[in-house]
N, C-alpha and C positions, 0 to 999 in steps of 0.2 A: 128436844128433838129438832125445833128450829135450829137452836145452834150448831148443832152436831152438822145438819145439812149445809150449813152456810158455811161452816170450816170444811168438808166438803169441798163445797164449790171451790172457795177460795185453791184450799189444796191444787184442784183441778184446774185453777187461771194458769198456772208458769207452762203447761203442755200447749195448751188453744194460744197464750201468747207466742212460743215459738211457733204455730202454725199460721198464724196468722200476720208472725211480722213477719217471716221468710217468703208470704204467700202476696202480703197485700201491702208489705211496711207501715203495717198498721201493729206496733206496740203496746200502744194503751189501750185499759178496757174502754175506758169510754168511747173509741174511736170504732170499737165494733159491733155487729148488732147481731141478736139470733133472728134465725127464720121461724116466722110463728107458725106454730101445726097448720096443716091445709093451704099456705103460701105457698108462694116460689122460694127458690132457694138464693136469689139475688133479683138485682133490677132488670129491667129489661135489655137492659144495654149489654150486662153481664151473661145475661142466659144468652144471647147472640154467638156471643165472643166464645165460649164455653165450647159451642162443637168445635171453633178453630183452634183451639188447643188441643182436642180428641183427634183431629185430623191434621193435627203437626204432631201429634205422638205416631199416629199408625204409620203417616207417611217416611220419618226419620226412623221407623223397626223397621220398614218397608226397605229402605236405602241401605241401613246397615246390613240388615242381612242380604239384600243382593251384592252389594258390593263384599263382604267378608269374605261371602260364599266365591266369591271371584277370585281370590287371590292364587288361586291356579296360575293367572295368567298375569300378575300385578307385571312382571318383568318384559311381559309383550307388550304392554300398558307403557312402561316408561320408556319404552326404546321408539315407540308411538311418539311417545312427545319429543326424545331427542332428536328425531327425524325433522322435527317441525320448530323444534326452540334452538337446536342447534347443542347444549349441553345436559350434561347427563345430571337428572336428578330423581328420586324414590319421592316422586309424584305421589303415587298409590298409596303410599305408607301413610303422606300427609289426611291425604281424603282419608284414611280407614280410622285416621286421628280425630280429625274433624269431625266425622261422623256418629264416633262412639260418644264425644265430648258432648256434641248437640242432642243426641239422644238421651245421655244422663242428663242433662239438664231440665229436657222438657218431661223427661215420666219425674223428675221431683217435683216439678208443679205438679204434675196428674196426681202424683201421691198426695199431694199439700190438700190439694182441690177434693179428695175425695175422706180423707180426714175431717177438713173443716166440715163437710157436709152431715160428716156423721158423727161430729161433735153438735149438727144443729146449727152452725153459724154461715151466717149470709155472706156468698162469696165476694170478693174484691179484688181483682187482680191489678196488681199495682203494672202504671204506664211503661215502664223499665221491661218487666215482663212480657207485656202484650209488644211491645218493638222482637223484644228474644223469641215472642212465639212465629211471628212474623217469618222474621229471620231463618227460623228455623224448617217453618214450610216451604219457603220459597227457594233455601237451599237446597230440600229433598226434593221437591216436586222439579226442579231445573235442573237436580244433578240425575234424577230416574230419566227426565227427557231424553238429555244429553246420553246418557249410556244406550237410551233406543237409537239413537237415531244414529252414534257414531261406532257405536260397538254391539250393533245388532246381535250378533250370535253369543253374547251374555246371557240374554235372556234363556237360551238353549241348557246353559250350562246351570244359572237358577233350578230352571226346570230337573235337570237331573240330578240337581243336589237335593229335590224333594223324595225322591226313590230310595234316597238316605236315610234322612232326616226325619221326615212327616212321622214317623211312629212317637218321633223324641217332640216333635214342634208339637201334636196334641196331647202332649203330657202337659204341656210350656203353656197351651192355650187355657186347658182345663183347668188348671193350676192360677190361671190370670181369673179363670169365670169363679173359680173359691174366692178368691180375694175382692173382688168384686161383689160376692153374695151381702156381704153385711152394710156396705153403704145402699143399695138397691132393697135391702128389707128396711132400715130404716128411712127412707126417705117414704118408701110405698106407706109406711105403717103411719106415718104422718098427715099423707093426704087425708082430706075429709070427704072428698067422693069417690065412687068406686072406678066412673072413668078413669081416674086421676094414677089410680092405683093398676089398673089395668093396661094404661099407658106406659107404665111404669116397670112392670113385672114381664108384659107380654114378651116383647123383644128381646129381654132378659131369656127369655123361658125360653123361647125361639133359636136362639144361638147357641145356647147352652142344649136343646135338641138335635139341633145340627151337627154338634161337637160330638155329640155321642153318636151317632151315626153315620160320624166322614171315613172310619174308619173302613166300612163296607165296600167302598170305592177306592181305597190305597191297593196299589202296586208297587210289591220292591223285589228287583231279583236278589235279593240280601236277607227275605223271609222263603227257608227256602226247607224241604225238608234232610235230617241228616242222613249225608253218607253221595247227597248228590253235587255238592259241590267240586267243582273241576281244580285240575290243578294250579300251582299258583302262578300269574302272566308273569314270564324273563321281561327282564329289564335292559331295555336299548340306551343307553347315555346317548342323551342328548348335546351334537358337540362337546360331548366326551362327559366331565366333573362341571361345571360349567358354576355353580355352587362354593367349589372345591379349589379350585384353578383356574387360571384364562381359557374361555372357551378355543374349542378348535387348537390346543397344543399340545406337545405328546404329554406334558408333564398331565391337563386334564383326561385323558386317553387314561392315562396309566395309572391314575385316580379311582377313573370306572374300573379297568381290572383291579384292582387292589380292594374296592369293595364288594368284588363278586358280580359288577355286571355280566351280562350274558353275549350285549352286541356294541358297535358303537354308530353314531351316526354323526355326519359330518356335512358340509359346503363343500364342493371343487368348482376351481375357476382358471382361466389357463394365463400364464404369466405374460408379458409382449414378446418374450422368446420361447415360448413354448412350452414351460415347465408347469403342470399341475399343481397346483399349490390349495389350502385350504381358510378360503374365507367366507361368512357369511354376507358381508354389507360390500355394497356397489363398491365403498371406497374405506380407505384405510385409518380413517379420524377416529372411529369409536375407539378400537380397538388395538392400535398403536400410538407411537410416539411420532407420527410422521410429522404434526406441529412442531417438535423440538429439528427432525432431519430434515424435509423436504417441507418448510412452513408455506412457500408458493403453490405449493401442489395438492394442498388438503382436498380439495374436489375433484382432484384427477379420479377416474375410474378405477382398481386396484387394477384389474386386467392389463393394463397398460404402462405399467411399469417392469423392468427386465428385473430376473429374478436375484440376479446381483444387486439390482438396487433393496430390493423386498428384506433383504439377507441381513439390511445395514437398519433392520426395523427393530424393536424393539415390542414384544407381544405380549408381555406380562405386566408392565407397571402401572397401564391403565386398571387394572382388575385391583387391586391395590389399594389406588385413591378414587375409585367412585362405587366400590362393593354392590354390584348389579345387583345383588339378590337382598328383600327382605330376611331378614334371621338369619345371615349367613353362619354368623359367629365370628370368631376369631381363628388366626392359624397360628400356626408354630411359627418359631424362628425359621425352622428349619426350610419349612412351603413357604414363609414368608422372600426365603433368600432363593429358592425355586424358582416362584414365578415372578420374581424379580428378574431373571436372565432367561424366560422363554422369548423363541424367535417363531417365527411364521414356518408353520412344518408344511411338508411336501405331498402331495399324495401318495408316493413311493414309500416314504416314510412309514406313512400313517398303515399302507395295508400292508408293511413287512412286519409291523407292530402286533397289527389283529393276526396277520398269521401265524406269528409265533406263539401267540396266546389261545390262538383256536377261538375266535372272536367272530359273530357276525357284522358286517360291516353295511352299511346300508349310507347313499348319500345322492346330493342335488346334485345336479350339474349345471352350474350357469355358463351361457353361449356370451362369447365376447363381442361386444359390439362392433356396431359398424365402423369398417377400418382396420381392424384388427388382424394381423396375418396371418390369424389360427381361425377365425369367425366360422368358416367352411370345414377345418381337419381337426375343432375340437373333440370331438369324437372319438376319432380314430388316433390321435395326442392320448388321449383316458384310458382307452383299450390298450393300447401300447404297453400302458405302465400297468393296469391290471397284469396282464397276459404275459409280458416278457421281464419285464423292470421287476416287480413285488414278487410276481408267482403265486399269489395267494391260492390256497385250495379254492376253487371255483364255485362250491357249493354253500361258504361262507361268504358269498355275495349277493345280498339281495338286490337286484338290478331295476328300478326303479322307473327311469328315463322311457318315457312313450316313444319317441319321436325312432322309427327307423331297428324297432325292436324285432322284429322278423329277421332284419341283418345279422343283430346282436345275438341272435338267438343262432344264426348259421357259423358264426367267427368264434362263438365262445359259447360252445353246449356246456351244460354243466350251473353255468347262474339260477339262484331261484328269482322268476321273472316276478315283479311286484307291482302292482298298479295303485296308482294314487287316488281311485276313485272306487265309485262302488256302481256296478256294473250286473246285467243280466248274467247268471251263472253260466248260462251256453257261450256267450262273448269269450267269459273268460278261459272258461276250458278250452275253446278253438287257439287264444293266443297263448296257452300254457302258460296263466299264469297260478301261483300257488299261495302266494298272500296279498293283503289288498293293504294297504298302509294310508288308513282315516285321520282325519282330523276328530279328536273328541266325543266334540259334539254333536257326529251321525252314531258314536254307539247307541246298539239296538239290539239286548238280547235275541229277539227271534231272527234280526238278518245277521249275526253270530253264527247262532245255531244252522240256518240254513246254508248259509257257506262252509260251513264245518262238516256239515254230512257231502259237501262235493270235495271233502280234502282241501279247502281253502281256505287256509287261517289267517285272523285280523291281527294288526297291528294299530295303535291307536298311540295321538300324539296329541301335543306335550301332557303328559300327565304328572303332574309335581305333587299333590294334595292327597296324602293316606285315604280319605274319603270317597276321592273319586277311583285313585289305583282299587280300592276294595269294589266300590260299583265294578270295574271295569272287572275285578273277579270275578264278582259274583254273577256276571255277564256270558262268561265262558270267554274271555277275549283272550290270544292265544300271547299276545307281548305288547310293550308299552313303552311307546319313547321317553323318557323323564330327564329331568337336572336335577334330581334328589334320586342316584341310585341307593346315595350313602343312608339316605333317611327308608325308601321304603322296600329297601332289603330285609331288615327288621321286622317288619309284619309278619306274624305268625298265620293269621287266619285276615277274612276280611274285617271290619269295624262296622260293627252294627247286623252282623251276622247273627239270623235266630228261626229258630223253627216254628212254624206257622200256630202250634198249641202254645209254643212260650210265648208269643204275639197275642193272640186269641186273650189267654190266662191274663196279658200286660194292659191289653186294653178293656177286659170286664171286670179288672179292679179297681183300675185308674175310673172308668165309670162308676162305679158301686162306689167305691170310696168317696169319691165327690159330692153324689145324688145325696148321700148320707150328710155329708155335711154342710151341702146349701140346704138341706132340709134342716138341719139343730136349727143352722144360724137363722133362719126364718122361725123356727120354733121358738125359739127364746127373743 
């Protein structure tokens, strides 16, 4: 019998030696020690250190999943820093790199740390480690600062990814409190006094209560009953395919119609002769070759260049060699020799485009600065080409621009009026207006709902992420600006769409199932 247990043991050294040299680089047995019943599980130095590792693990799930959950906006993000570094680079993609890599590394020590304990053996975390733990708190906790303090409205968009999510994140939790259960019964089962053990179990029990009870206080417009869900929100491209193509050119335009967009949205800005033209940035460096044509003038304003000069641009081949977007993919030969030879399209252009296509057209208007010969008749430059130049049907324009809208509304009946804010329902019916056109992050099923019973349908921007377009479904939101029309065309229904008894049924199994088997595992 002795021997049988000692071959045993032996058998059982090659497991606790990979635990313990990945954990502590401590390979030989001699080099380790068990924890005796009713001790501590390490020294005092180690039990210290030990929450700092639990709180460079929560902190680095904390970061990844804010930042994942972000990637809505990764592209706003690096045009952020190009504004500020001067070159274009997929920043985001690195962080979301970095992020995943530091979080796999610090839950393998958690794993390592929670094995050895429930192999019995007294922790040691080797100094190489405790630097990597370090490291890895100080990068989550400065990179969470950083995102409060420079990209406040992230937090908004977290928040609404939990209206999603949280049904699926307390499966993920519960599923963490099973795995959990067997190193917490044996360490408890070890202690020799009841505080000890009480200490041990309580907070356990505590969480694991609370976990089964968050469910009571979830809201998702995505748990919803059948038959009440609204139709599915039209898709506005944003600056056209922008994904697909160079933003703001017809080949992008003609992208979104090709995958069945519904409307397009665009930048206007007026040229130094007067020609509407469509650009997003002050000036022309992002998104031309104006380095290789006009190298002294990179900082000129675009506004101020005549539109002969604009003409000699070149609008495609930046999209090419800096591929704006995360997961673009790749293109054809064919789009590759495309948007190789797009130039800077016109206003004219762009709404002879959406009206032959029956297209709604929605766009900014930037006012040319001071100096400019148009700074005063930009307006009535825009209207011109609406109204006389394009001819667009009037009713596929959604007119946007505050400033002098009364006019607008006298010169050209027929626009649907659209305000970029979210406003007293009486406001808006006195200035006729009939959609409100939001940023994101003020969706809000109930001010949905209640603009929709005055006949005032939202519009909601940039939405790139299946996730959020299904919230914004299941929201009642009436359309959706995106640069993925070609991706969330595709959706049949929303993502994570379910009726409040399949919810109910999801989460008193996930309960029962678990109760059941943190009890064996304590049992046994």
């Amino acid at each position: 019998v002795v021997r049988r247990r000692l071959l045993q043991r032996y058998e059982h050294q090659p497991f606790i030696s990979c635990l313990a040299g990945f954990y502590s680089c401590r390979w030989k047995r001699y080099q380790r020690e068990r924890a005796e019943p009713g001790k501590c599980c390490c020294s005092m130095r180690e039990c210290m250190f030990f929450p700092l590792l639990v709180a460079a693990f929560c902190f680095s799930l904390v970061f990844l999943y804010t930042w994942g959950e972000g990637k809505n906006d990764y592209n706003s993000f690096d045009w952020y820093n190009y504004g500020n570094l001067g070159f274009w680079f997929l920043w985001s993609l690195v962080i979301l790199i970095v992020a995943a890599l530091l979080f796999t590394y610090i839950s393998l020590l958690l794993v390592l740390a929670m094995c050895l304990l429930a192999e019995g053996q007294q922790l040691y975390l080797h100094w190489s480690h405790k630097i990597g733990t370090f490291l890895v708190l100080g990068f989550s906790i400065s990179s969470l600062f950083a995102l409060s303090i420079l990209w406040r409205d992230h937090g908004k968009t977290v928040r609404l990814s939990f209206q999603v999510t949280a049904p699926y994140l307390h499966i993920g939790a519960i599923a963490i409190m099973v795995l959990l259960a067997w190193p917490v019964a044996l360490h408890a089962l070890r202690a020799d006094k009841k505080v000890t053990q009480v200490i041990i179990i309580g907070p356990y029990l505590a969480i694991l209560l609370f976990l089964f009870l968050i469910p009571l206080g979830m809201y998702s417009p995505c748990i919803r009953e059948m038959g009440t869900l609204g139709p599915k929100p039209a898709l506005i491209g944003h600056r056209g395919a922008p994904m697909l193509a160079p933003e703001n050119t017809e080949m992008s335009f003609l992208k979104t119609i090709e995958h069945g967009g519904d409307g397009l949205e665009t930048d206007v800005t007026i040229s130094y002769d007067g020609v509407p033209f469509l650009m997003h940035d002050d000036t022309l460096r992002r998104t031309t070759n104006i380095q290789e044509v006009y190298p002294n003038d990179t900082g000129k304003a675009a506004s101020f260049f005549s539109w002969d000069a604009l003409q000699k641009l070149n609008a495609g081949k930046w999209f090419l060699k800096n591929k704006p977007f995360v997961g673009m993919g790749s293109l054809s030969k064919a789009d590759q020799n495309q948007a190789m030879n797009q130039s800077i399209y016109t206003l004219s252009g762009f709404l002879r485009l959406a009206d032959s296509h029956n297209k709604l057209v929605i766009f900014d208007l930037y006012r040319p600065p001071e100096k400019h010969p148009y700074r005063n008749l930009w307006l009535r430059k825009v209207l011109d080409v609406i109204l006389n130049e394009s001819k667009i049907k009037r009713n596929l324009v959604l007119w946007l621009h505050n400033s002098v809208r009364s006019f607008v509304q006298s010169v050209a009946p027929g626009f649907q009026h659209t305000m970029g804010r979210k406003a007293p329902i009486e406001d808006l019916l006195k200035h006729n207006i009939v959609k409100l056109n939001l940023v994101y992050t003020d969706m809000s099923s109930e001010d949905i709902r209640k603009y929709a019973e005055a006949n005032i349908t939202t519009n909601f921007y940039v939405v790139n992420e299946p996730w959020l377009y299904s919230l914004a479904w299941c929201s009642g939101a009436h359309s959706v600006t995106t640069n993925a029309v070609h991706l969330l065309k595709d959706l049949s229904q929303p993502l994570f769409l379910m009726t409040p008894q399949q919810y109910n049924i999801m989460w008193i199994l996930t309960d029962l199932t678990s109760a059941f088997l943190i009890s064996l595992i304590f049992a046994l």
